[in-house]
N, C-alpha and C positions, 0 to 999 in steps of 0.2 A: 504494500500500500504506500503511494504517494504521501509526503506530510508538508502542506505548507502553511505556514504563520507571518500574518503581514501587518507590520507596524502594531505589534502589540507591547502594548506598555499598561503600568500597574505601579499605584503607589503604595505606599505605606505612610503616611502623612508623607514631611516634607521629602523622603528618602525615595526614589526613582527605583527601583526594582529592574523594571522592565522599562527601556527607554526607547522604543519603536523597532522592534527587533523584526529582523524579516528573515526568514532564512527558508530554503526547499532540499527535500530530504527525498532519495530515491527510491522506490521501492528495491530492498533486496540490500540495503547499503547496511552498513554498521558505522555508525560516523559517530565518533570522540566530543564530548560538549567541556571543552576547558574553559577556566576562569578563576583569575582569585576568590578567596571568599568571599560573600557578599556579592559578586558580579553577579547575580542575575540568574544563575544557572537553573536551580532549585525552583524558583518564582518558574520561570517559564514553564518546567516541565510537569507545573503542578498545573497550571493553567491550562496544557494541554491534556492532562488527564483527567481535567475536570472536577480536580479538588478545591479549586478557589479562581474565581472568574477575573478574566481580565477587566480593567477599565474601559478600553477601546482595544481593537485591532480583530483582525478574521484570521479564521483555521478553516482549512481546504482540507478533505481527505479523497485523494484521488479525482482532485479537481472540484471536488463537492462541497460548499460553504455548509460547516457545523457550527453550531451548539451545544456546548458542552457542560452543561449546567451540576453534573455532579460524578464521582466514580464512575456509579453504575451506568449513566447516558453515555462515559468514554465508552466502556467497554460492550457499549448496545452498538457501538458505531464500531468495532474495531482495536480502543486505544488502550493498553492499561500498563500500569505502572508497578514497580518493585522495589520500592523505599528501603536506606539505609537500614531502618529499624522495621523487621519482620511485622507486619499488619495480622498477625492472626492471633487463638487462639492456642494459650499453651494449655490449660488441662483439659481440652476438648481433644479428640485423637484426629487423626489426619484425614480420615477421610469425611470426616464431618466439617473440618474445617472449609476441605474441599468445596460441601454444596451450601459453603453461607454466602447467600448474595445470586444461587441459583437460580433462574427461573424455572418455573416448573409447577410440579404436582405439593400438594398441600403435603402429604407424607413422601418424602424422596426414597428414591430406590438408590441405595448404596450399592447393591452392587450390582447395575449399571453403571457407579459413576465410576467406581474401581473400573471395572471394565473399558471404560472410556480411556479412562487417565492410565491406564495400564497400556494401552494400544499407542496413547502418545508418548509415555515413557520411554520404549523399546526402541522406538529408532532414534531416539535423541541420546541414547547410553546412560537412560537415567534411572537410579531402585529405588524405591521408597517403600519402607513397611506400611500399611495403608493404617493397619489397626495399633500401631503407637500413639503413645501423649504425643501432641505436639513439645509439650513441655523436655521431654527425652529428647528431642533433636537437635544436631551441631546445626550450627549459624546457617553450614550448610546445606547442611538437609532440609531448612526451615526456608532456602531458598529455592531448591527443588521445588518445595510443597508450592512455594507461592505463583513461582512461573508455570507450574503445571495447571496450578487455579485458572491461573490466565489465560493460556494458552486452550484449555477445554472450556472457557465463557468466551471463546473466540476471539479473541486479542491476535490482532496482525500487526498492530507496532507495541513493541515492547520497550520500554523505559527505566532503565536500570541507574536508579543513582547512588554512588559508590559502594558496588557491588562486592568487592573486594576484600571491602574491610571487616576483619576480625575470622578470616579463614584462610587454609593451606594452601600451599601454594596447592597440593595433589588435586584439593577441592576447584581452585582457580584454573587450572588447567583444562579439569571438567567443564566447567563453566562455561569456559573459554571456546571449548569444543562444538559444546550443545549451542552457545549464541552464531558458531558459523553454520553449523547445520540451519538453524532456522533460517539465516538469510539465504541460504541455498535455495530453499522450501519459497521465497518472496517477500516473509517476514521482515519488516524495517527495524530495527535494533537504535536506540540512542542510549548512547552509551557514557555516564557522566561520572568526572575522576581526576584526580590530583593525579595519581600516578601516569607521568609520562610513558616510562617506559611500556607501561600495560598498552597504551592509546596505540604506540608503535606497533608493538605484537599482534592488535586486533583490529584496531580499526583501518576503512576503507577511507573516510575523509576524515576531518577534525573542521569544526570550530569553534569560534572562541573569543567568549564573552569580556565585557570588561568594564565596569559602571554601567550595568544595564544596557549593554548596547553592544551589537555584532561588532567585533572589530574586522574581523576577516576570518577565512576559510584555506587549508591547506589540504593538497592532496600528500599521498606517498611517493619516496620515503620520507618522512617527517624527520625534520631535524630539531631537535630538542630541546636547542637555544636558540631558534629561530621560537620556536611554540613559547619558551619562557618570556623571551624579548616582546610577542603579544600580549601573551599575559600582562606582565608589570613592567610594559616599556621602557624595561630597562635589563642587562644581568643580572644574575641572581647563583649567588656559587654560597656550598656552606660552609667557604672559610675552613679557619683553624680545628683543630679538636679543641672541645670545650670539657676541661680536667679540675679539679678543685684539689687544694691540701685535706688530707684526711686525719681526724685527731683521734679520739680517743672512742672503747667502742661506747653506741649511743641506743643500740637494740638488739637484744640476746634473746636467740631461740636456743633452745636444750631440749634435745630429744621431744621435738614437738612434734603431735602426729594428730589429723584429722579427718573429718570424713562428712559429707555432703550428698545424697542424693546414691551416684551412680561412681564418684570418684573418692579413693582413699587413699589418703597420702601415709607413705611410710612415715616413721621417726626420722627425724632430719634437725641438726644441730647449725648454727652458726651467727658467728657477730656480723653488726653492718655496725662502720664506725662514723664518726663526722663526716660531711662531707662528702661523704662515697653516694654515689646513683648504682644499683642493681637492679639489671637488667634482668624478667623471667621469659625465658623463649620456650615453645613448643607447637603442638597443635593443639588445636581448642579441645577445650575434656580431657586434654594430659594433665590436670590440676592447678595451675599458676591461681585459674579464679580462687578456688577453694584457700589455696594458701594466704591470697590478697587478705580476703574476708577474716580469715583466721586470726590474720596478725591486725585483723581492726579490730576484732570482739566481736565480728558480726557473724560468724559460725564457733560455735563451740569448741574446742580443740578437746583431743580423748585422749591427751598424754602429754605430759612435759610441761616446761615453762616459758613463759614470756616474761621479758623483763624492759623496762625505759629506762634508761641511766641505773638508779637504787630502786625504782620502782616495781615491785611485784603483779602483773596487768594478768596471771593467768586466771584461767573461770570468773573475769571481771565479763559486762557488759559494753556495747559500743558506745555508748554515752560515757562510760569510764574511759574507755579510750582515748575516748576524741576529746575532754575536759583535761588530761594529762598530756597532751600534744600531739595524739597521731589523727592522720588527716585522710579521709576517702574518700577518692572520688570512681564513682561508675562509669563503666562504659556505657548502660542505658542512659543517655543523657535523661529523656521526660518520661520516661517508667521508673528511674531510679533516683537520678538526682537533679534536677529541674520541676516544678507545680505548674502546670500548663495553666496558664489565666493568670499568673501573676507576674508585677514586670518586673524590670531588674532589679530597681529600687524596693521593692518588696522581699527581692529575696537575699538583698543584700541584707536589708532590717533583721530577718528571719536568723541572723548570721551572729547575728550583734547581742553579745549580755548585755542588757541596760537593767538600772533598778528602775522601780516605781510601774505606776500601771499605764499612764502615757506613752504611743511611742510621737517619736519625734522624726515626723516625715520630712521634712527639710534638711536635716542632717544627715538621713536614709539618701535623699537626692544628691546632698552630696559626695557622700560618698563611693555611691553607684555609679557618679558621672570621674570622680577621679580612677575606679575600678577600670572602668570602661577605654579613661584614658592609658593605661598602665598596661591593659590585656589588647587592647587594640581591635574593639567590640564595633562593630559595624551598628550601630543602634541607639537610642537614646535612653536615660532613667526610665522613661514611664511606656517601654517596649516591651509587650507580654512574651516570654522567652520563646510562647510557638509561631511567633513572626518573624525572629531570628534565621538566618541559614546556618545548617547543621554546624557549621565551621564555628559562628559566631557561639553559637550555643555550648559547644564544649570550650570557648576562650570563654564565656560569659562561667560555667562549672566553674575552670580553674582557678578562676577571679572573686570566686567566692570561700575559697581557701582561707583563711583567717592568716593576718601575717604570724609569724610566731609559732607557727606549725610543725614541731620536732621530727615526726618522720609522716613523707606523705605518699601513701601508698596508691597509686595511677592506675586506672585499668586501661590501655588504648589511648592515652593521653592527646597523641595526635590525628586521633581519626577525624577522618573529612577537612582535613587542614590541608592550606596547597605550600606547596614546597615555603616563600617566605614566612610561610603563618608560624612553622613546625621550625626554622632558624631562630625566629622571633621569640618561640616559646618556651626553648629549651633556654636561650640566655635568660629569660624572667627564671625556668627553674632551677637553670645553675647558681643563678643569684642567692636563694635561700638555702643553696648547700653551702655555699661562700660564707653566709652568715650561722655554719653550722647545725643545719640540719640534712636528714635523708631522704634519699629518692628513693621506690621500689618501683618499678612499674612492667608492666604487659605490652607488650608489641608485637604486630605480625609480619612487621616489617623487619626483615632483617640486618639490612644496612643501617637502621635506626637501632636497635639493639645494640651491634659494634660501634657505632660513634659516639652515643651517646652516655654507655654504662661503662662502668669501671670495671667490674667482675658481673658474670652474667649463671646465672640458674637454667638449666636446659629439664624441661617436666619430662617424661613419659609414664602416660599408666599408671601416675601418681606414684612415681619414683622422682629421685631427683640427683640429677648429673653435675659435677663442679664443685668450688666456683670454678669458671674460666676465666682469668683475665683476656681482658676485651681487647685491648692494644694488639694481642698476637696470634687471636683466633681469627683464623677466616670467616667468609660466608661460607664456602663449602663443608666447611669441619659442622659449624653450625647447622648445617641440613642435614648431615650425615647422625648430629647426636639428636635432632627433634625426631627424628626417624628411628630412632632408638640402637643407634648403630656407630658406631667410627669411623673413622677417615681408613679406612683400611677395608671397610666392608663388615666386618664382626661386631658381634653383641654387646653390648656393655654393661648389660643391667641384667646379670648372670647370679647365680647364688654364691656365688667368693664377695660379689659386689662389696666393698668398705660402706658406700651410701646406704645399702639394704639392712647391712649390720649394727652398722652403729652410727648412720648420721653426717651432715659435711661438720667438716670441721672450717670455722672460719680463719 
């Protein structure tokens, strides 16, 4: 299906989102939507799929002026979308999920729709257990489920914004696979993403936003600093490594061992001292979350101890935690740590001990407006955080950190951030290692891992590999141990294992 959009633009009060943006999409094409954060990217493809209407401007589908007044009308016409953050339900199982938003029969036939989505599955190389929780499923599975939604409510352009994040590369590959098969099939693919390199490997054209406005369009093969040079009209290189002095240690695990759901982490020992960022690598459901959580108070731990400088934090609560200096933040930006309806200045207040029973909104304002300047928020005080772009919204998260924050445990810290966001944001968090506190954090990104950590944790199976220092590990070593394996090919998390026996030693 053809997709064309002509001079559409959208405000948000004084803030341009979309500033007459025209662009035409081939049927069969997979074409790349770059842009800093805040460009516009997000706004558009929301407008095309009908989740928030533009101001002015037309949408053509195969030459056809539409109307696009909600989800369900995108996808009565053809168009549907695949958000950063999974749209379904987790304790409902898959294939129920499958027929919500179905047309059809008062009672659905399940299995017809299996059957359906089974017949679309197989030639795309895609499995999905039908009668799982949603809730049991990797990021990626949960992307499966959604694009098969779509794809069997008849979706011919499919809209993926950043699809990438927070799954395997093995998973991305699939992904990758199944998005050319459909444009083989005539399927239109828009494909939206910080990651360059990704845009290279898959896409057929690129364009790319920039203050709400088309700047231009390149075909293949795309060069890299040509596409950055669009982006922020200017280079953009990540410099130096960014290293701190490390002092004394400032958070002690001892033979701490937990467990979650579906994932249990062995007993694993070690210090993080001043200063230091640790990096956790793996694939998603090899444990990193579980551990995160653990070392907030937000899952229980069933063995060992945790310790903050003299402080004893084991079988405390997250509220204990977080009152003695450790600080967490979620990768679910508005399921976990963002209140949808409320603006920044609200949740900065939310952030803030004051006594008495007043609060004081002017001081809330300003201090969410010096936040804002400080985190580099695309947005104003009195901006409700589901008007943000995704980018802005985990800078708005990080922004809400309390200064002063002894160790601050990250999950995904730069997801949907474009390359200067993620330079930007590591010098604000090297900053408060400089003044003596800890980084822990999750990434799927691996060249983010080695630049950024000092020593780095590798999960599998909820075992745990390391430390490594960072300076002198490759990327490839690195794929080799999230694979549960070493640079040589062989096991590593064997029964002699020292990690399985007694723990890392820091």
């Amino acid at each position: 299906m053809e997709v064309q959009v002509k001079q559409i633009r959208k405000h948000f009060g004084p803030v341009k989102a979309n500033d007459g943006i025209t662009l035409s999409v081939p049927a069969g094409a997979i074409v790349g939507i770059l842009g800093e954060n805040g460009a516009g990217k997000s706004t558009l493809m929301k407008i095309l799929s009908g989740f928030q209407p533009a101001d002015s401007g037309e949408i053509l589908l195969d030459g056809k002026a539409v109307t696009l007044r909600s989800p369900a009308d995108a996808i009565r016409h053809g168009v549907g979308m695949l958000h950063q953050d999974p749209l379904d339900f987790p304790p409902m199982r898959v294939v129920d999920n499958l027929l919500i938003g179905a047309p059809g029969r008062l009672i659905p036939r399940r299995g017809d729709a299996a059957q359906a989505v089974a017949d679309l599955a197989g030639p795309l190389g895609l499995t999905l257990d039908l009668k799982a929780e949603v809730g049991s499923l990797t990021v990626g599975e949960r992307q499966q489920l959604e694009l098969l939604r779509l794809l069997w409510l008849g979706a011919r352009v499919l809209i993926l914004d950043e699809p990438t994040t927070g799954i395997s590369a093995t998973q991305r590959e699939q992904l990758f696979g199944t998005l050319r098969r459909l444009a083989e099939q005539g399927k239109t693919v828009l494909f939206v993403s910080h990651k360059l390199e990704e845009v290279q490997e898959l896409c057929t054209r690129v364009a790319v936003l920039r203050q709400g406005r088309l700047i231009g369009e390149a075909l293949p093969p795309f060069r890299v600093d040509k596409l950055v040079s669009m982006m922020f009209e200017r280079e953009v290189t990540p410099g130096e490594r960014l290293s701190c002095a490390t002092g004394d240690t400032l958070f002690r695990l001892t033979d701490v061992s937990a467990e979650q759901g579906r994932i249990k982490l062995d007993p694993f020992s070690m210090d993080i001292h001043r200063g230091e960022t640790i990096g956790l690598a793996g694939m998603e459901g090899s444990g990193q979350a579980v551990f995160l959580r653990s070392c907030a108070g937000l899952v229980a731990t069933t063995g060992g101890r945790i310790q903050l400088e003299d402080v004893d934090l084991t079988g405390k609560n997250y509220h204990h935690f977080k009152k003695k200096g450790v600080a967490y933040v979620p990768a679910a930006r508005l399921e976990e740590g963002l209140i949808p309806g409320l603006s920044i200045t609200e949740h900065v207040l939310l952030t803030q001990h004051k006594p008495g029973f007043f609060i004081d909104r002017e001081s809330g304002r300003k201090l969410a407006q010096q936040r804002i300047g400080d985190y580099n928020i695309k947005g104003t005080p009195a901006s409700p955080v589901e008007s943000l772009s995704g980018g802005n919204q985990q800078r708005t998260l990080l922004a809400l950190v309390r200064p002063g924050a002894k160790v601050m445990l990250l999950e995904q810290p730069t997801r949907g951030l474009d390359i200067e966001s993620v330079i930007y944001l590591w010098t604000k968090l090297k900053e408060r290692c400089n003044d003596g506190g800890s980084i822990v954090f999750t990434s799927s990104d691996l060249d983010e891992l080695l630049r950024y950590s000092d020593r780095i944790l590798v999960f599998f199976a909820g075992k745990v590999s390391g430390p490594l220092d960072a300076k002198t590990t490759t990327v490839d070593q690195l794929g080799y141990l999230i694979g549960g394996r070493d640079i040589s090919g062989t096991g590593i998390f064997d029964e002699t294992d020292p990690v399985q026996e007694g723990g890392l030693d820091g």
